[in-house]
mmCIF file of the N, C-alpha and C atoms, coordinates in Angstrom:
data_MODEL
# 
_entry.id   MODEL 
# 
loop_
_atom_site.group_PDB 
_atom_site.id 
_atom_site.type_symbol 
_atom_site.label_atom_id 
_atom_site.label_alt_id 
_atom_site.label_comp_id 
_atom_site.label_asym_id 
_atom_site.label_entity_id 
_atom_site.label_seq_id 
_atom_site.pdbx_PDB_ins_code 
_atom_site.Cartn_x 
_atom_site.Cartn_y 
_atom_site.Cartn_z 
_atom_site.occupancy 
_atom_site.B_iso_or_equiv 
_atom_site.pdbx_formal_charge 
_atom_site.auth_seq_id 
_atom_site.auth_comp_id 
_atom_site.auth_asym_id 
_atom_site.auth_atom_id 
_atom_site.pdbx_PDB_model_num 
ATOM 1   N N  . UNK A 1 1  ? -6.812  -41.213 -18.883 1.00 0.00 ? 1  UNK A N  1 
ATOM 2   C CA . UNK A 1 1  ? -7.016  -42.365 -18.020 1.00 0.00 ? 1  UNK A CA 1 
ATOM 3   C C  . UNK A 1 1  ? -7.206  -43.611 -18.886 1.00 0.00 ? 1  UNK A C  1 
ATOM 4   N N  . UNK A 1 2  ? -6.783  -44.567 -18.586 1.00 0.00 ? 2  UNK A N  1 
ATOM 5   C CA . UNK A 1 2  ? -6.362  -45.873 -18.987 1.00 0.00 ? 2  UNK A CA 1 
ATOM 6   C C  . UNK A 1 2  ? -7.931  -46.633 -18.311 1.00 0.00 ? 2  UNK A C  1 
ATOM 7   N N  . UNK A 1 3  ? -8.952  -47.069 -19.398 1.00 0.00 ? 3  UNK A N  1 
ATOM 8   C CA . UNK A 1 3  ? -9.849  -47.948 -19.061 1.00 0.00 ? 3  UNK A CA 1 
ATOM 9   C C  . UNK A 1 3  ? -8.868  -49.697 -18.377 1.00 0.00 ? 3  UNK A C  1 
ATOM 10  N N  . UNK A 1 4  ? -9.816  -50.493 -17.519 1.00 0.00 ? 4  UNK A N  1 
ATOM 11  C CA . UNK A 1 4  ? -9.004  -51.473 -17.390 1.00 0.00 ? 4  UNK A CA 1 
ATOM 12  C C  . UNK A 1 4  ? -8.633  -52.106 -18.749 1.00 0.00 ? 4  UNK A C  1 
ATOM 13  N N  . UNK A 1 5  ? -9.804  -52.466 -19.411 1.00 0.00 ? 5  UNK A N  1 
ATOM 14  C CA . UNK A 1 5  ? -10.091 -53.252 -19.995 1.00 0.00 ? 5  UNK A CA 1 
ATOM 15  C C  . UNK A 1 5  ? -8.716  -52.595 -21.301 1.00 0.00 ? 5  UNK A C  1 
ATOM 16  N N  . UNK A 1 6  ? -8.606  -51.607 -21.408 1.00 0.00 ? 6  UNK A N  1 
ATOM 17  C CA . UNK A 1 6  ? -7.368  -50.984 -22.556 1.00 0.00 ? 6  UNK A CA 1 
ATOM 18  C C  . UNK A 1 6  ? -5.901  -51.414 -21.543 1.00 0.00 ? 6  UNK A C  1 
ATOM 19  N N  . UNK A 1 7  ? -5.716  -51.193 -20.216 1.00 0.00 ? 7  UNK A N  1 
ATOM 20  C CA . UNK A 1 7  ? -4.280  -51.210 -19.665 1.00 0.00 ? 7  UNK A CA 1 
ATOM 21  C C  . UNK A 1 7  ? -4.381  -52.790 -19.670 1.00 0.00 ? 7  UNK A C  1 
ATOM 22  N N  . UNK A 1 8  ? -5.234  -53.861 -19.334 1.00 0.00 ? 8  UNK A N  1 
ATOM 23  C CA . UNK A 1 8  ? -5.260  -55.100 -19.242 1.00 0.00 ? 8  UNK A CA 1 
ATOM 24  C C  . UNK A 1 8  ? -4.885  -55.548 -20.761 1.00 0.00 ? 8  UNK A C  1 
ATOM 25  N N  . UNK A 1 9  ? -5.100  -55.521 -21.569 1.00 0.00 ? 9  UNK A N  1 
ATOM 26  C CA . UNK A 1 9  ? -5.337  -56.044 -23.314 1.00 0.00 ? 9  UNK A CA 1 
ATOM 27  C C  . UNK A 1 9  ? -3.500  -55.448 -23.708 1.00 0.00 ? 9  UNK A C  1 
ATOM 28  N N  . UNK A 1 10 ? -3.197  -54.218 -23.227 1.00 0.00 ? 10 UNK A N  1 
ATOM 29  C CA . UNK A 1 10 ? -2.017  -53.034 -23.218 1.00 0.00 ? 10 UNK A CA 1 
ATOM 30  C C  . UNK A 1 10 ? -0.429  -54.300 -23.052 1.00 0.00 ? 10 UNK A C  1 
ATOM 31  N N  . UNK A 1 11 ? -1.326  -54.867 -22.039 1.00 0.00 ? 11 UNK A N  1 
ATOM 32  C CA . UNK A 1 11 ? -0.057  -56.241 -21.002 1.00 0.00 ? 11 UNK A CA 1 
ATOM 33  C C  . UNK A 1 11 ? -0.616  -57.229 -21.651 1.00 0.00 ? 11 UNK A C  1 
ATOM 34  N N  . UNK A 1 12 ? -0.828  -57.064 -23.099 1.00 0.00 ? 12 UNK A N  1 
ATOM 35  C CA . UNK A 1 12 ? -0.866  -58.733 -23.014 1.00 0.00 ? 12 UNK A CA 1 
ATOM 36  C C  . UNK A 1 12 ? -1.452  -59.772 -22.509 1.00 0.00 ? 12 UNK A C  1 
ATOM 37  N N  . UNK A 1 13 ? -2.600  -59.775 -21.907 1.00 0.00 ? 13 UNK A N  1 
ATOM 38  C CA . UNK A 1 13 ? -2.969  -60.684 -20.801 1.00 0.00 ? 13 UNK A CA 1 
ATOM 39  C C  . UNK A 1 13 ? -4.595  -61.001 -21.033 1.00 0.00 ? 13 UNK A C  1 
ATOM 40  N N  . UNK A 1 14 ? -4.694  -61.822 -20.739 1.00 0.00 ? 14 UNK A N  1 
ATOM 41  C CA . UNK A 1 14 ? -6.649  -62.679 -21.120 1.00 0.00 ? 14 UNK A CA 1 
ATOM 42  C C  . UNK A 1 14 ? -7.355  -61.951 -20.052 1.00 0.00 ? 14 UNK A C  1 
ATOM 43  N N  . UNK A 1 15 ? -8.441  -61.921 -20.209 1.00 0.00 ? 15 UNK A N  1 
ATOM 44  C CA . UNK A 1 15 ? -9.790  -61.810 -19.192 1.00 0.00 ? 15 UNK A CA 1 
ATOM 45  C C  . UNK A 1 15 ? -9.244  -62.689 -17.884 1.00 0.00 ? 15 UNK A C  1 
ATOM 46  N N  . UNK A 1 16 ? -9.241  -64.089 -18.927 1.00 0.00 ? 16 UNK A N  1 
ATOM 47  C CA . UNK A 1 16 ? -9.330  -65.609 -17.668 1.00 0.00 ? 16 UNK A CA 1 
ATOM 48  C C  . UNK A 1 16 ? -8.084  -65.189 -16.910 1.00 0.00 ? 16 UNK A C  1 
ATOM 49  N N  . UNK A 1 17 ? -7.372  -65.353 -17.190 1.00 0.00 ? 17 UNK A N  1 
ATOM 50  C CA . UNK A 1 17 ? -6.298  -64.875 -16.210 1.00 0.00 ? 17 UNK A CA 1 
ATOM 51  C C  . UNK A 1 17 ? -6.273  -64.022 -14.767 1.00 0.00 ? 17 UNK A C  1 
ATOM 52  N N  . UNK A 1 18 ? -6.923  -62.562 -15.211 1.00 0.00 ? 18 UNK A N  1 
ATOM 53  C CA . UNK A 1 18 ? -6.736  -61.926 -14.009 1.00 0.00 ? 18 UNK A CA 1 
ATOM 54  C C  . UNK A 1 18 ? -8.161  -62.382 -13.296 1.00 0.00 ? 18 UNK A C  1 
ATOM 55  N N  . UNK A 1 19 ? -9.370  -62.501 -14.079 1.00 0.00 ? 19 UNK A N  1 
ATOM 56  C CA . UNK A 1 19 ? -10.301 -63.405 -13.257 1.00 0.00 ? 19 UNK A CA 1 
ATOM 57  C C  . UNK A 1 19 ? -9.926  -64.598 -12.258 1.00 0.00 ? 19 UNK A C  1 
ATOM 58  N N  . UNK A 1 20 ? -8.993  -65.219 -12.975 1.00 0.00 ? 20 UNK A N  1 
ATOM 59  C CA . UNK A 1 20 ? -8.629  -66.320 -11.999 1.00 0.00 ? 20 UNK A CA 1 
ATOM 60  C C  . UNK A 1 20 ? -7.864  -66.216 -10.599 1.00 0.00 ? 20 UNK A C  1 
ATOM 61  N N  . UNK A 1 21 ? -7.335  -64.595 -10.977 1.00 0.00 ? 21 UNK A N  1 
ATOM 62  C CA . UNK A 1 21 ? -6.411  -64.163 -9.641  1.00 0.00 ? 21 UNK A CA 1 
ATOM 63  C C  . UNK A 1 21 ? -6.989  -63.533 -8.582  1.00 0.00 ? 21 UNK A C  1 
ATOM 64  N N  . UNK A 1 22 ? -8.036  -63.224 -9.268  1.00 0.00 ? 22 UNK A N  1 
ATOM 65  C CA . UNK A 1 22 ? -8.868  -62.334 -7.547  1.00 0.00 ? 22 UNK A CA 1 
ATOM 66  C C  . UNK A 1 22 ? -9.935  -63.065 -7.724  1.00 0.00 ? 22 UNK A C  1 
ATOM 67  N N  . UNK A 1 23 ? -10.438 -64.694 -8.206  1.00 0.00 ? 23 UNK A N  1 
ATOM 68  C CA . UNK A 1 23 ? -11.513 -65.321 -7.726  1.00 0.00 ? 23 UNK A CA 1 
ATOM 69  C C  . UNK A 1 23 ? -12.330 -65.136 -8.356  1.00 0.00 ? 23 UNK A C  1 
ATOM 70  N N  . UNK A 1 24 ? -12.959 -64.930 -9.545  1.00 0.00 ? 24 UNK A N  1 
ATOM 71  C CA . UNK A 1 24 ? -14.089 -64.111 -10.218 1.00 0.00 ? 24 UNK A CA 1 
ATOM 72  C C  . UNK A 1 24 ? -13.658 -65.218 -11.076 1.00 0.00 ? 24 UNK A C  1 
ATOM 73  N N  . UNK A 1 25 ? -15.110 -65.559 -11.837 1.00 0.00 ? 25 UNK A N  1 
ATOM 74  C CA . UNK A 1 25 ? -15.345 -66.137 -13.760 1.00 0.00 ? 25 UNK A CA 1 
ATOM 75  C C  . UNK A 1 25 ? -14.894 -65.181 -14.056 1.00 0.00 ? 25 UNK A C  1 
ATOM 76  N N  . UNK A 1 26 ? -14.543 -65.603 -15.600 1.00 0.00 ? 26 UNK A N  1 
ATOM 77  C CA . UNK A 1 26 ? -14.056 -64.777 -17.277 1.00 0.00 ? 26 UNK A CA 1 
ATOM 78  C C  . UNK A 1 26 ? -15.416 -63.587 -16.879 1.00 0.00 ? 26 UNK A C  1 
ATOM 79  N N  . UNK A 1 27 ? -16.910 -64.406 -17.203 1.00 0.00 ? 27 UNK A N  1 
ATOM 80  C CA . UNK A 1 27 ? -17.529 -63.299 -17.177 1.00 0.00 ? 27 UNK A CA 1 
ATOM 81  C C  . UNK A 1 27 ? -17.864 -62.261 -16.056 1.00 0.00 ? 27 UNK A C  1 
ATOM 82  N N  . UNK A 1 28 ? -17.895 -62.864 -14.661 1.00 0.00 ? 28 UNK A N  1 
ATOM 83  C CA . UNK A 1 28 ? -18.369 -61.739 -13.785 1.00 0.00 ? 28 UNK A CA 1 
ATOM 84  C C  . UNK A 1 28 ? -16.761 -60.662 -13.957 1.00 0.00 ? 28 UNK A C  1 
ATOM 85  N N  . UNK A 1 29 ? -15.275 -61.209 -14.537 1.00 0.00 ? 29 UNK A N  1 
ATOM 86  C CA . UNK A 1 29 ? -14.297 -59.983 -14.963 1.00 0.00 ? 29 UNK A CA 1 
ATOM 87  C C  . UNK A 1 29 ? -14.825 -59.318 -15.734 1.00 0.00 ? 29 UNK A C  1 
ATOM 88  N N  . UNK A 1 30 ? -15.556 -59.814 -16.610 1.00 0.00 ? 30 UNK A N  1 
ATOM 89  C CA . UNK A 1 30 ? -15.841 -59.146 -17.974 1.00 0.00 ? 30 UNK A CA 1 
ATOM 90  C C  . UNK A 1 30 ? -16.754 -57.537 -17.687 1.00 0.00 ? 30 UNK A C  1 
ATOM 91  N N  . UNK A 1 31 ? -17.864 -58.348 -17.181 1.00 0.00 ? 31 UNK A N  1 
ATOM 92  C CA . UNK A 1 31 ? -18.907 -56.980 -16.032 1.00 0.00 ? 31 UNK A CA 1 
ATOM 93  C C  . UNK A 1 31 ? -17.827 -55.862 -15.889 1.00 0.00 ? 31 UNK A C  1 
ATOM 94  N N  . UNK A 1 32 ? -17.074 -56.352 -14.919 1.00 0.00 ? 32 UNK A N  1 
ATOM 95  C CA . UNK A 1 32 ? -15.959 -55.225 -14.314 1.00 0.00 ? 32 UNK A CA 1 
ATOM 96  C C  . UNK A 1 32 ? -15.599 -54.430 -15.575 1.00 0.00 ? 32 UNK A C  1 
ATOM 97  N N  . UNK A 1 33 ? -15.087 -55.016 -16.627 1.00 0.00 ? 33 UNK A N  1 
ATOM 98  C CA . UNK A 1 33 ? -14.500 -53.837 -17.506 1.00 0.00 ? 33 UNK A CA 1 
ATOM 99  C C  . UNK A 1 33 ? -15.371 -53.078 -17.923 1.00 0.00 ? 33 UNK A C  1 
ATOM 100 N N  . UNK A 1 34 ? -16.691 -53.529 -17.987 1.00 0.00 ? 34 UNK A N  1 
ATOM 101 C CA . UNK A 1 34 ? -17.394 -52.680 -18.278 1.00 0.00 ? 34 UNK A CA 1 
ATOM 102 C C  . UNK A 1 34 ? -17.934 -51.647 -17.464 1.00 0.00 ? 34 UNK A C  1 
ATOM 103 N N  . UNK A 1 35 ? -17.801 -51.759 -16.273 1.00 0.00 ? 35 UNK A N  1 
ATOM 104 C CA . UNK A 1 35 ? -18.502 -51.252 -15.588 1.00 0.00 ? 35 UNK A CA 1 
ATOM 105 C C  . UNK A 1 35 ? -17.512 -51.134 -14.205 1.00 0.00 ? 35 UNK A C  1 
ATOM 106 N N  . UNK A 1 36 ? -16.241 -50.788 -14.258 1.00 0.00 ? 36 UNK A N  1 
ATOM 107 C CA . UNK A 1 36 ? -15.154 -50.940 -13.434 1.00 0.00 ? 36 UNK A CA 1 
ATOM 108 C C  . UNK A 1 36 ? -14.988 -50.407 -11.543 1.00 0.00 ? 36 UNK A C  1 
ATOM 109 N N  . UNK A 1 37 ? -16.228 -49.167 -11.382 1.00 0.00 ? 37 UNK A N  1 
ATOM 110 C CA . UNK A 1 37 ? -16.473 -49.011 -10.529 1.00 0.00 ? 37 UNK A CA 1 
ATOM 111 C C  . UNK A 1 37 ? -17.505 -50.315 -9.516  1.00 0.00 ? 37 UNK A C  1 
ATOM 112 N N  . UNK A 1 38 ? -18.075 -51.295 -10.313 1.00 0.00 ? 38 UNK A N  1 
ATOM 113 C CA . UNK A 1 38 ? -18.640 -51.965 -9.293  1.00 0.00 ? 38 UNK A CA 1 
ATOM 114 C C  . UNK A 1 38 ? -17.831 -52.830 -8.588  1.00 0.00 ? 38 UNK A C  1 
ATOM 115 N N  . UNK A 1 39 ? -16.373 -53.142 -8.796  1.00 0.00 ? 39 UNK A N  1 
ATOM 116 C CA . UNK A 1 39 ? -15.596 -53.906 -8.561  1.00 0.00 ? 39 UNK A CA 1 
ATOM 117 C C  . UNK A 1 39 ? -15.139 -53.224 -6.681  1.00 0.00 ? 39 UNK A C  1 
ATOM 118 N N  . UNK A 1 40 ? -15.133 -54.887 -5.982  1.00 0.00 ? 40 UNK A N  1 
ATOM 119 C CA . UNK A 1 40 ? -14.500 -54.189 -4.505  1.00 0.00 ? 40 UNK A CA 1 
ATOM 120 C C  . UNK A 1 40 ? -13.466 -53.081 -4.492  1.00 0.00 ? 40 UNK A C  1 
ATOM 121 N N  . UNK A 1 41 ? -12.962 -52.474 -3.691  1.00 0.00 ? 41 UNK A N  1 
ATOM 122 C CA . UNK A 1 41 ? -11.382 -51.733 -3.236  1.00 0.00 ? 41 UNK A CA 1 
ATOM 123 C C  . UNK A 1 41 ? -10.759 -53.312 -3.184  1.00 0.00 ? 41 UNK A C  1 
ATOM 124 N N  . UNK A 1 42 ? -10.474 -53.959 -3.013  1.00 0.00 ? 42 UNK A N  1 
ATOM 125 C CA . UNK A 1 42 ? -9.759  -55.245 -2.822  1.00 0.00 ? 42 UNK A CA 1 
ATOM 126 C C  . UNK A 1 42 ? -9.891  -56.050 -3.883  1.00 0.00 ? 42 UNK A C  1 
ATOM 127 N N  . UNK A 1 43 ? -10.845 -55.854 -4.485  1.00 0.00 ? 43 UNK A N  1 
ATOM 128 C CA . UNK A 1 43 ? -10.471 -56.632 -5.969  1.00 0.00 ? 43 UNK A CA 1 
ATOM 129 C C  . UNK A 1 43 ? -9.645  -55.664 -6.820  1.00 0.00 ? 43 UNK A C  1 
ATOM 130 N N  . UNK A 1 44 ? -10.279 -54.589 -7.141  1.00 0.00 ? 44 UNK A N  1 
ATOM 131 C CA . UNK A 1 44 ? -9.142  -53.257 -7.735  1.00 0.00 ? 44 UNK A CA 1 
ATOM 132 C C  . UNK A 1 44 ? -7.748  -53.236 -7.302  1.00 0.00 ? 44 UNK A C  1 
ATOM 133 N N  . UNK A 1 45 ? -7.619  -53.534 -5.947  1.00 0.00 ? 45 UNK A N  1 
ATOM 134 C CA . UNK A 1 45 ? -5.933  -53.435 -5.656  1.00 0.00 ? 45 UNK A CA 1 
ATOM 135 C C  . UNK A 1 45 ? -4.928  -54.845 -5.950  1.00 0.00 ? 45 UNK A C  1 
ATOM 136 N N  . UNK A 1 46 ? -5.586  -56.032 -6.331  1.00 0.00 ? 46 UNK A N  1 
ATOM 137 C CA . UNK A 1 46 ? -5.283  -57.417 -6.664  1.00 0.00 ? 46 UNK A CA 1 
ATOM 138 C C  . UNK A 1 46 ? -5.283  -56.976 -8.216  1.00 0.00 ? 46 UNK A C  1 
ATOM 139 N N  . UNK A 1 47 ? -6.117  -56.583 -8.715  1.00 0.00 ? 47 UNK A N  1 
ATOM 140 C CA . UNK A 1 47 ? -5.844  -56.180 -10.151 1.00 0.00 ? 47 UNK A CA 1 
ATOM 141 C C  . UNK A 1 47 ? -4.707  -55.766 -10.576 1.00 0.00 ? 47 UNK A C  1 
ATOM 142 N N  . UNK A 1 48 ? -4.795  -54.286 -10.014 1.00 0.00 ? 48 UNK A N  1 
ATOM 143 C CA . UNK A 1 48 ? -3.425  -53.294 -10.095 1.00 0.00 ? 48 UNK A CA 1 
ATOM 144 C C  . UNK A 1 48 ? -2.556  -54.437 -9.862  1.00 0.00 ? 48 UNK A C  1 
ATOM 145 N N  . UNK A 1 49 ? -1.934  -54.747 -8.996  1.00 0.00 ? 49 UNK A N  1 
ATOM 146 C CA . UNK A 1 49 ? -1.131  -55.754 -8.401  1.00 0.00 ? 49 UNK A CA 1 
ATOM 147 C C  . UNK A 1 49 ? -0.417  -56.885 -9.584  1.00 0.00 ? 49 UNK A C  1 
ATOM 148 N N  . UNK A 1 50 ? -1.536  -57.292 -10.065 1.00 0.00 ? 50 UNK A N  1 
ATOM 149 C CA . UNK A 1 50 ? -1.527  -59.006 -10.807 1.00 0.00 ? 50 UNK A CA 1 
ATOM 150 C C  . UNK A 1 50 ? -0.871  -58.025 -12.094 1.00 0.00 ? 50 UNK A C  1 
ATOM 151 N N  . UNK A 1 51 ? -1.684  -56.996 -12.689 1.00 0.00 ? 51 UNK A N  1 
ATOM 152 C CA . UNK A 1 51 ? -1.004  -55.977 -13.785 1.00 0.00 ? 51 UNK A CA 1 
ATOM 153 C C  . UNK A 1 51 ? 0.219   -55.173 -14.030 1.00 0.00 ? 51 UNK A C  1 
ATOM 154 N N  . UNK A 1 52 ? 1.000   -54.533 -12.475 1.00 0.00 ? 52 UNK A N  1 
ATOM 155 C CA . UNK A 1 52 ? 1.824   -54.316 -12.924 1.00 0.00 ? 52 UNK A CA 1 
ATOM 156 C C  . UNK A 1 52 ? 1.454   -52.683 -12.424 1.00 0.00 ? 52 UNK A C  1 
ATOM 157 N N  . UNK A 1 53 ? 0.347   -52.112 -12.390 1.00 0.00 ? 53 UNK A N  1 
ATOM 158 C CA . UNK A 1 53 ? -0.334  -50.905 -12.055 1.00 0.00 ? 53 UNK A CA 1 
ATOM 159 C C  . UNK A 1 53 ? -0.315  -50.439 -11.060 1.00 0.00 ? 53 UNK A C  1 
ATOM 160 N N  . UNK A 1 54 ? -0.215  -49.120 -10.610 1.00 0.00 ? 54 UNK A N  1 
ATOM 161 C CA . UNK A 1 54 ? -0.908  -48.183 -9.784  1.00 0.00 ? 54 UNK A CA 1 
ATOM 162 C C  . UNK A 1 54 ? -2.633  -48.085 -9.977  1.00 0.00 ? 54 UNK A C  1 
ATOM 163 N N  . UNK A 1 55 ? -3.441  -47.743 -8.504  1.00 0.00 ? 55 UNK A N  1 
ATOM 164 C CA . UNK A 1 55 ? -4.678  -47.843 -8.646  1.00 0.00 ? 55 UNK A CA 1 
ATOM 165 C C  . UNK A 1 55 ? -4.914  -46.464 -9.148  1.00 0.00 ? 55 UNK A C  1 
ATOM 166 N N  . UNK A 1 56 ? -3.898  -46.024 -9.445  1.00 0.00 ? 56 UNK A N  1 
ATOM 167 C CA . UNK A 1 56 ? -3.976  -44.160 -10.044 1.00 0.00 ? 56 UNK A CA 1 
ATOM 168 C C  . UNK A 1 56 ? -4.135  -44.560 -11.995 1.00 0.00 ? 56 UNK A C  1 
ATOM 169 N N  . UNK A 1 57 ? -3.403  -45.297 -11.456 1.00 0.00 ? 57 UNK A N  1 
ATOM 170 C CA . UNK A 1 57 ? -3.345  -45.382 -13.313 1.00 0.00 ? 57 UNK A CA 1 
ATOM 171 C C  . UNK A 1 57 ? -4.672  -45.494 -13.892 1.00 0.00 ? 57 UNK A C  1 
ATOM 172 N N  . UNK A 1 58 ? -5.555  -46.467 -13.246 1.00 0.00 ? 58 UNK A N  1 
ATOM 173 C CA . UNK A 1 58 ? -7.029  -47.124 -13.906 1.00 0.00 ? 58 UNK A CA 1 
ATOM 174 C C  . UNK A 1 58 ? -7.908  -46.470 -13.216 1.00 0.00 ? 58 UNK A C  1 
ATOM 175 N N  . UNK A 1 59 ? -8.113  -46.156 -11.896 1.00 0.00 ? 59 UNK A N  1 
ATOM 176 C CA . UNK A 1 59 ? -9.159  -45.609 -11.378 1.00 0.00 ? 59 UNK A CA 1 
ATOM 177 C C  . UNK A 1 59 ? -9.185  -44.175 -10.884 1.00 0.00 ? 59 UNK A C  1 
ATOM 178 N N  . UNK A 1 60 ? -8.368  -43.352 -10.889 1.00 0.00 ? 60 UNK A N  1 
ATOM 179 C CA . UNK A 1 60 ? -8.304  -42.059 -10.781 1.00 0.00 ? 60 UNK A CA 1 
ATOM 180 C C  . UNK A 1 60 ? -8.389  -41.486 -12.180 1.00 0.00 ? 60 UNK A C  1 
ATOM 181 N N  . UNK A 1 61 ? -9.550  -40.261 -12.027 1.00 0.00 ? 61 UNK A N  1 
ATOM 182 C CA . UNK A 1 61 ? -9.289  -39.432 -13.494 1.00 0.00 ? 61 UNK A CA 1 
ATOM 183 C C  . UNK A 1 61 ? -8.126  -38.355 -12.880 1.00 0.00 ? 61 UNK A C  1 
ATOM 184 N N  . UNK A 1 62 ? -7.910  -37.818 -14.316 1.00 0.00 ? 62 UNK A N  1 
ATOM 185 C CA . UNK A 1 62 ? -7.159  -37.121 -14.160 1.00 0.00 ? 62 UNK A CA 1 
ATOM 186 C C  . UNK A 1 62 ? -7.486  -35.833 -14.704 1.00 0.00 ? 62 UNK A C  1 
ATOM 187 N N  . UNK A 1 63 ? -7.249  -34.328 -15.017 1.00 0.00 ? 63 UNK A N  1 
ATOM 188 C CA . UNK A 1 63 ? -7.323  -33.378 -15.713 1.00 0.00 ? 63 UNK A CA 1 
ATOM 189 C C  . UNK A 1 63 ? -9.136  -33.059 -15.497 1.00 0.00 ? 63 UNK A C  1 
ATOM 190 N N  . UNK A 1 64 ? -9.446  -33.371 -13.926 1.00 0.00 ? 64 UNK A N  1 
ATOM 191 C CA . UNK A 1 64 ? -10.841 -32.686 -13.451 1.00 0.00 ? 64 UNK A CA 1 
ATOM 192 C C  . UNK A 1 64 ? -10.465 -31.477 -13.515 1.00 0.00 ? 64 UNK A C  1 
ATOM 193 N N  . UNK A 1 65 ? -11.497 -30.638 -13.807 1.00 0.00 ? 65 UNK A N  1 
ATOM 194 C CA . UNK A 1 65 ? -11.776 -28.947 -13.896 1.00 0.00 ? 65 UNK A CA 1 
ATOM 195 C C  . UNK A 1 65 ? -12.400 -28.577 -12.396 1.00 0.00 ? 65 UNK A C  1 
# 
């Protein structure tokens, strides 16, 4: 599984940027990478979106036992 913060940096692309696309400061994005589950379902799918992603790619694990 692809952290955001690795598939976001992956594309080339700033913090400010996708912050600026779903409404958020550099830093309240920043929170998110760290901590990627506190982020809405609707900010996560504007993400995916603005990136280029499936919400499978960043927020689904994969290879659960």
């Amino acid at each position: 599984m692809n952290t955001l913060k690795e598939y976001r940096e992956s594309k080339g692309v700033k913090q400010l940027a996708v912050a600026e696309h779903i409404g958020v400061s550099r830093a309240t994005y920043a929170k998110y990478e760290d901590n990627q589950e506190s982020m809405s379902i609707g900010q996560a799918k504007a993400v995916c979106e603005f990136l280029g992603c499936s919400m499978n790619d960043i927020f689904l694990l994969r290879n659960v036992n």
